[in-house]
C-alpha positions in Angstrom: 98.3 -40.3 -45.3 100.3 -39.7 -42.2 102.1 -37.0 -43.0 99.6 -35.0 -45.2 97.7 -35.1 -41.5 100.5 -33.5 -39.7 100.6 -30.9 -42.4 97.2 -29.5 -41.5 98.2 -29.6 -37.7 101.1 -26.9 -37.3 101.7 -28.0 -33.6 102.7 -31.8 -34.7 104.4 -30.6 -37.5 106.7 -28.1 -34.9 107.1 -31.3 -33.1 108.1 -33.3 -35.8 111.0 -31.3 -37.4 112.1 -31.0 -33.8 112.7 -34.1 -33.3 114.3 -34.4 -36.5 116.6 -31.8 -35.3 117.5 -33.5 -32.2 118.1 -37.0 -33.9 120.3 -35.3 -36.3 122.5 -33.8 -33.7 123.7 -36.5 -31.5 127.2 -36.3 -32.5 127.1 -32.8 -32.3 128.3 -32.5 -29.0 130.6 -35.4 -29.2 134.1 -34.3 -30.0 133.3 -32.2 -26.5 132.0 -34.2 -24.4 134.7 -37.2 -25.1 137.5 -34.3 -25.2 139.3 -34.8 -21.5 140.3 -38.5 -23.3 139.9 -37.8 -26.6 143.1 -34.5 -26.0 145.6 -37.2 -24.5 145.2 -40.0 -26.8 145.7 -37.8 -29.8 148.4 -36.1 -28.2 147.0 -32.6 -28.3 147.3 -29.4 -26.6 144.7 -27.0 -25.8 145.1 -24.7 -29.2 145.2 -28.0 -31.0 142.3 -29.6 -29.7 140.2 -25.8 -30.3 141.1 -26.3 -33.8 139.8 -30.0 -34.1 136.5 -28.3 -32.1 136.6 -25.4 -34.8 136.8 -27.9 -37.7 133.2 -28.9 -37.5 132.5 -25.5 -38.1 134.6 -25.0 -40.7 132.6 -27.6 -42.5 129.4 -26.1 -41.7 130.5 -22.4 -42.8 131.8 -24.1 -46.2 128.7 -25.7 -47.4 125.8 -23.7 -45.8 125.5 -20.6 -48.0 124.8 -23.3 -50.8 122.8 -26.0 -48.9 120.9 -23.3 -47.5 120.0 -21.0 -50.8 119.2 -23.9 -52.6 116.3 -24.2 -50.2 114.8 -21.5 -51.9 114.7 -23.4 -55.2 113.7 -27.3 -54.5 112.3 -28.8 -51.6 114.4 -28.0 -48.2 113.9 -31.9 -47.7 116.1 -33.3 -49.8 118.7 -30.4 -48.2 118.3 -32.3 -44.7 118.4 -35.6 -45.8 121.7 -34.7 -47.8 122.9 -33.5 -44.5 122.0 -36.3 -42.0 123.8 -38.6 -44.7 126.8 -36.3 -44.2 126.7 -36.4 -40.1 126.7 -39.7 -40.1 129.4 -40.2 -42.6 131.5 -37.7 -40.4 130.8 -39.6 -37.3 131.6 -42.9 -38.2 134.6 -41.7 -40.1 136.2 -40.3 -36.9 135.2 -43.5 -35.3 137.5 -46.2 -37.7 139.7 -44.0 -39.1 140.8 -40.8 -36.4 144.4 -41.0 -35.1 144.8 -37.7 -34.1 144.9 -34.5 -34.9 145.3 -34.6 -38.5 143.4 -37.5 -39.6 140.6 -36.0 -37.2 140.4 -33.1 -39.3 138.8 -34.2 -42.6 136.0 -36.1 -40.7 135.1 -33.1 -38.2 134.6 -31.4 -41.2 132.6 -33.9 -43.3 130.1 -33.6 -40.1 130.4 -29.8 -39.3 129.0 -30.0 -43.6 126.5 -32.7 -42.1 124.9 -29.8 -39.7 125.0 -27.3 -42.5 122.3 -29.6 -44.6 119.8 -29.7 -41.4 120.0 -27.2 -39.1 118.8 -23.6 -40.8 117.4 -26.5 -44.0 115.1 -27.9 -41.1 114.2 -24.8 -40.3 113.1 -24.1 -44.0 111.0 -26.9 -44.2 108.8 -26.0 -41.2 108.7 -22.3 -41.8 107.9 -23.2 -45.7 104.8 -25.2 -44.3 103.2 -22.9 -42.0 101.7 -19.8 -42.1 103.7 -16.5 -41.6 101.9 -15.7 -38.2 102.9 -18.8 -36.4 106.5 -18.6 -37.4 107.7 -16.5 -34.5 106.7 -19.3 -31.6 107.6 -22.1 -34.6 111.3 -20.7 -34.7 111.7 -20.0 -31.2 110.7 -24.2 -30.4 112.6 -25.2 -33.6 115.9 -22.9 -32.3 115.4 -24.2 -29.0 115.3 -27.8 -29.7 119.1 -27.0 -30.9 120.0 -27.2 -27.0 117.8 -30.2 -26.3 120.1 -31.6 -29.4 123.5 -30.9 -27.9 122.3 -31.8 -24.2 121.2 -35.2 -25.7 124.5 -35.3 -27.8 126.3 -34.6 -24.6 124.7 -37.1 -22.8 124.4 -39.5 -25.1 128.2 -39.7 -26.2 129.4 -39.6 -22.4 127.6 -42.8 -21.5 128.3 -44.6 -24.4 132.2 -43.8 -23.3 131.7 -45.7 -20.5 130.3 -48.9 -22.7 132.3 -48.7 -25.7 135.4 -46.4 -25.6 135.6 -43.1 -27.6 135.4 -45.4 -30.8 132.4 -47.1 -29.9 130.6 -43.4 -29.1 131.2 -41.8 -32.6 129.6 -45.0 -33.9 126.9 -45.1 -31.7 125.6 -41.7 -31.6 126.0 -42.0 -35.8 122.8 -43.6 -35.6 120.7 -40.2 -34.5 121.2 -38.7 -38.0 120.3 -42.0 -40.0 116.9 -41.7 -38.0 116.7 -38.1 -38.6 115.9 -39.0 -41.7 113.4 -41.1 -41.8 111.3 -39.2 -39.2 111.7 -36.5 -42.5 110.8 -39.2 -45.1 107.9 -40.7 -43.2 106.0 -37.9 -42.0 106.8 -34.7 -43.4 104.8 -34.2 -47.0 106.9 -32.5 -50.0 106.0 -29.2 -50.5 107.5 -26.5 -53.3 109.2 -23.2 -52.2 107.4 -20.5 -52.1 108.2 -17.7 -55.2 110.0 -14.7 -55.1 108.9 -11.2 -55.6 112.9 -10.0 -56.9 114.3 -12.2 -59.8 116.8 -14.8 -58.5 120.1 -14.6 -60.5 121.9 -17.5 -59.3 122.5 -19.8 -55.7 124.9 -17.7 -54.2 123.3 -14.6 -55.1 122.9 -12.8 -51.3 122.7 -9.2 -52.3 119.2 -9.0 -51.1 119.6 -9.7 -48.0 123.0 -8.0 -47.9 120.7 -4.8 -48.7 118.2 -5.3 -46.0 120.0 -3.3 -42.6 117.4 -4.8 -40.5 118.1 -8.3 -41.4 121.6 -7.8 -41.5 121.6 -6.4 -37.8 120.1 -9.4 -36.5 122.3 -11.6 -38.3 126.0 -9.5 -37.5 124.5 -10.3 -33.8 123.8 -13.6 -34.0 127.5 -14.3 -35.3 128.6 -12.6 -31.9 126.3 -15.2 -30.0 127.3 -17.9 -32.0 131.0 -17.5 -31.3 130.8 -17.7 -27.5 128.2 -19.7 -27.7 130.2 -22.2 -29.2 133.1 -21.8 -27.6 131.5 -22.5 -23.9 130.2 -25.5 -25.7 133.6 -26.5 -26.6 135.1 -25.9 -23.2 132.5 -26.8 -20.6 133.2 -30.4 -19.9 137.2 -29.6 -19.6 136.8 -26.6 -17.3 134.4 -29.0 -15.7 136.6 -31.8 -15.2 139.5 -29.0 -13.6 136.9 -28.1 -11.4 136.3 -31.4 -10.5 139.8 -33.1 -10.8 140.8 -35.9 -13.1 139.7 -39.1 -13.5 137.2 -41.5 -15.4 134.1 -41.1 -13.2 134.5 -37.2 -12.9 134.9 -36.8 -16.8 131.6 -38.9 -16.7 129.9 -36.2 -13.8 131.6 -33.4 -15.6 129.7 -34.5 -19.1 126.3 -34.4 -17.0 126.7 -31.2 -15.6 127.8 -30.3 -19.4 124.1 -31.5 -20.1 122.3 -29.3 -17.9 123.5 -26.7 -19.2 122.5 -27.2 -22.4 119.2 -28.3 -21.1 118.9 -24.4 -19.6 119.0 -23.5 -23.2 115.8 -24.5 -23.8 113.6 -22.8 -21.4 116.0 -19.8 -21.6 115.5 -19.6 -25.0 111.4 -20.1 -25.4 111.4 -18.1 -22.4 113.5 -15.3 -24.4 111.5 -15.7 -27.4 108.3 -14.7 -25.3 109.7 -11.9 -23.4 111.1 -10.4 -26.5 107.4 -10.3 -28.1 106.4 -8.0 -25.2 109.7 -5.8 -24.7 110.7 -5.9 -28.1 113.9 -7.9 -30.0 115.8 -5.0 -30.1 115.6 -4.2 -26.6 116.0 -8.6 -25.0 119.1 -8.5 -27.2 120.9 -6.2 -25.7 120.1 -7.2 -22.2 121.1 -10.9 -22.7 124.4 -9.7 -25.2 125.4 -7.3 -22.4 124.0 -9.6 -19.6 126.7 -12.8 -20.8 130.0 -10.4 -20.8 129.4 -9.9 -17.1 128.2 -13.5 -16.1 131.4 -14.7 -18.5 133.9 -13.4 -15.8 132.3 -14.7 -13.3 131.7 -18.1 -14.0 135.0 -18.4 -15.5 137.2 -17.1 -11.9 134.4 -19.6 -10.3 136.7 -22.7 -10.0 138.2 -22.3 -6.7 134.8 -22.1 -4.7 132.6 -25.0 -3.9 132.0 -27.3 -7.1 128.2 -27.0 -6.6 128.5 -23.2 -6.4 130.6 -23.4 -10.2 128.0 -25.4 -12.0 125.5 -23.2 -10.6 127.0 -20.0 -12.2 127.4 -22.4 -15.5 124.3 -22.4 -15.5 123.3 -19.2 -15.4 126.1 -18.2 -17.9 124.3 -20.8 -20.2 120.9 -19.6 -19.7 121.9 -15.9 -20.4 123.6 -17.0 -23.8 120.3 -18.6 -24.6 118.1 -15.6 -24.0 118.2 -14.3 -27.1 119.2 -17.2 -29.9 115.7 -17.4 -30.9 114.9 -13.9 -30.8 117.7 -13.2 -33.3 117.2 -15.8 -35.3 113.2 -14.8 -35.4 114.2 -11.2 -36.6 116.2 -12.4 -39.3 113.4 -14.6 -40.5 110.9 -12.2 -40.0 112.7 -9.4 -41.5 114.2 -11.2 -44.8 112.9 -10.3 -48.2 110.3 -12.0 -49.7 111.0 -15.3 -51.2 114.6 -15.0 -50.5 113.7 -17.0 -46.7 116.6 -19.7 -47.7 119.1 -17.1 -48.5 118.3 -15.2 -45.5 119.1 -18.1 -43.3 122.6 -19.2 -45.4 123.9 -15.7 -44.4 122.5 -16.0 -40.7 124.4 -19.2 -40.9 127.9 -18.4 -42.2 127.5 -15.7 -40.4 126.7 -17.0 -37.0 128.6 -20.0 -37.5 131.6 -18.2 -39.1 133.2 -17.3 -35.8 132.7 -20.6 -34.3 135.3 -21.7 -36.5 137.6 -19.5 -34.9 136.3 -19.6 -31.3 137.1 -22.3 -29.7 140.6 -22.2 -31.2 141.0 -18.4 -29.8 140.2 -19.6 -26.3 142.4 -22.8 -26.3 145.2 -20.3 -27.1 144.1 -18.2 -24.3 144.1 -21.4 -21.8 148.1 -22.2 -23.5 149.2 -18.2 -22.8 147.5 -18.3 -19.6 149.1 -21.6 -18.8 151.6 -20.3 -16.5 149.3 -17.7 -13.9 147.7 -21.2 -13.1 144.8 -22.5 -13.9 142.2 -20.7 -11.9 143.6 -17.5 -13.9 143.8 -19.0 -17.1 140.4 -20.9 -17.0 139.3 -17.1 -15.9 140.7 -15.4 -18.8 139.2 -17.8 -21.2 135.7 -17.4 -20.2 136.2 -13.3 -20.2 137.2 -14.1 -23.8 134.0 -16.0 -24.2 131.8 -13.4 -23.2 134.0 -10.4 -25.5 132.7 -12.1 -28.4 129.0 -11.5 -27.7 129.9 -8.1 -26.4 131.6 -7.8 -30.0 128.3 -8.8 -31.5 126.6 -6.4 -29.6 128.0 -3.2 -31.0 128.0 -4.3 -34.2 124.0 -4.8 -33.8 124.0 -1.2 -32.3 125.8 0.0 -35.5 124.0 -1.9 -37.7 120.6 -0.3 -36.5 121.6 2.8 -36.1 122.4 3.1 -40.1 118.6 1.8 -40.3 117.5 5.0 -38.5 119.6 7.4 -40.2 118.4 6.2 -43.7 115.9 4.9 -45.5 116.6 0.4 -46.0 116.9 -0.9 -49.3 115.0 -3.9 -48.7 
């Protein structure tokens, strides 16, 4: 059998539930990248449209604490498939029956629930079938694949603007979780979770890894990164197209360049994993948190020089952001208490995730209060608010590691 085959071969299985992963997140990225025409037809200012952007993550923040424990107690299979059932309900909602702001709503967070069943659930399934050493390299391609995901989402949902019109992209790129599934179904083999040392009480019941300090400082990190991470995401292809100017073939060039960015994520992000097994975690995570506050500014008062020169320092605010996703996601796997992996990752999640929600929202106000400097200033202060929120992240981690030195963990 097929995928009793992959099984014994860890590489093909890394591969497989990576492209899972990417086939379940075509329409991640597309609310963004059709925003420049998706914000006029639905009438919508800036804060609006950041809270139709932080929707989706309000629906992955609702659901993922229990999608993602319950991982630890049945297959993380039937977790994914649950979700890429979900995306693609989401997506083709917001394709028949979005009007605007309010009727957007429901479906961004139908999909944003969607995510919350594959994402850190996809990541169970591979780290459940491999052995613990080749989980550090397994994470760092799985969490990597995440940029390939939103690059192809990107990508994917700008050219099918040009065919179809906004409706005709949520529907197509619906299709990338249906086959997300049956990548899973075909060649991934069922396997059980593995047992835990501590008694489980119930789902929801975190308090383990609430008690490790070293997990936790991982995870109140990757919340930081998650929030600008995010909210760049959300804002790449508009400050793009200002860069640019308006019109239907520079929306299309601006959702390119949006790609490449997100394409930088993936060496940046292997390429951080690495580096951090030879410096250590601790010490790549603050270099890439502190690193992105600086670049932020920047790249943000960037728009009145040369376009090429602006998508240059894109990318190298997206690579920096990048550094260390996998590296803090690693820790928090690596760290989590035995047989309590799934409930590791649903706080990582809601966690990480949790300020996305709030992100993109918090710099669309920005752009609205800015609105009169003009937009090079406004554009400028958004990004700086971007990069405070790994800065944010950043002392927290100091803090949270500096109680693990002063006292003993109670993991």
């Amino acid at each position: 059998m097929i995928a009793q085959a992959i099984l014994r071969r860890p590489p093909a299985l890394i591969a497989v539930l990576c492209l899972a992963e990417v086939f379940a997140m075509t329409g991640f990225a597309a609310y963004w990248s059709l925003l420049p025409v998706l914000q006029p037809a639905w009438g919508m200012n800036n804060t609006a449209a950041g809270w139709v952007s932080g929707a989706y993550f309000g629906g992955y923040v609702l659901v993922v604490p229990f999608l993602t424990a319950m991982t630890d107690r049945v297959d993380a299979r039937y977790v994914f498939i649950l979700g890429g059932l979900l995306s693609a309900g989401g997506l083709v909602g917001l394709a028949f029956l979005a009007t605007g702001f309010w009727s957007a709503l429901p479906w961004r967070v139908i999909a944003g629930a969607g995510l919350a069943g594959c994402y850190m659930p996809g990541l169970k399934v591979l780290t459940d079938r491999l052995p613990p050493a080749r989980h550090a390299r397994a994470v760092a391609f799985y969490t990597a694949c995440f940029s390939v995901g939103t690059a192809a989402s990107y990508a994917l949902a700008g050219g099918a603007l040009e065919w179809f019109g906004w409706r005709g992209a949520f529907l197509f790129v619906a299709a990338g979780p249906v086959l997300s599934i049956v990548v899973l179904v075909t060649l991934v083999a069922p396997r059980a979770p593995e047992a835990a040392l501590e008694e489980r009480k119930h789902v929801l019941d975190f308090r383990p890894v609430l008690r490790s300090r070293e997990t936790m400082g991982y995870i109140v990190a990757y919340a930081g990164h998650g929030a600008e991470l995010f909210a760049m995401r959300s804002w790449i292809v508009p400050f793009l197209v200002f860069c640019l100017g308006s019109g239907g073939a520079f929306e299309l060039n601006a959702t390119l360049f949006a790609t490449l960015t997100a394409f930088v994520g993936v060496v940046s992000s292997i390429g951080g994993a690495e580096l951090a097994l030879r410096v250590g975690r601790p010490r790549l995570i603050a270099w890439a948190m502190l690193s992105t506050f600086a670049i932020s500014a920047v790249t943000g008062f960037s728009s009145p020089l040369p376009f090429a020169a602006v998508v240059f320092f894109c990318l190298v605010y997206a690579a920096a952001i990048h550094t260390d996703s996998a590296a803090l996601t690693a820790g928090a796997v690596a760290s989590s208490p035995v047989g309590h992996r799934g409930a590791t990752l649903a706080v990582h999640s809601t966690l990480g995730f949790g300020g996305s929600l709030f992100a993109p929202a918090l710099v669309g106000v920005v752009l609205d209060l800015a609105a009169p400097l003009g937009g090079q200033t406004a554009w400028g202060l958004a990004f700086l608010a971007m990069g405070s929120m790994a800065l944010l992240g950043y002392v927290f981690f100091v803090l949270q590691r500096r109680r693990l030195t002063c006292g003993p963990s109670s993991r």
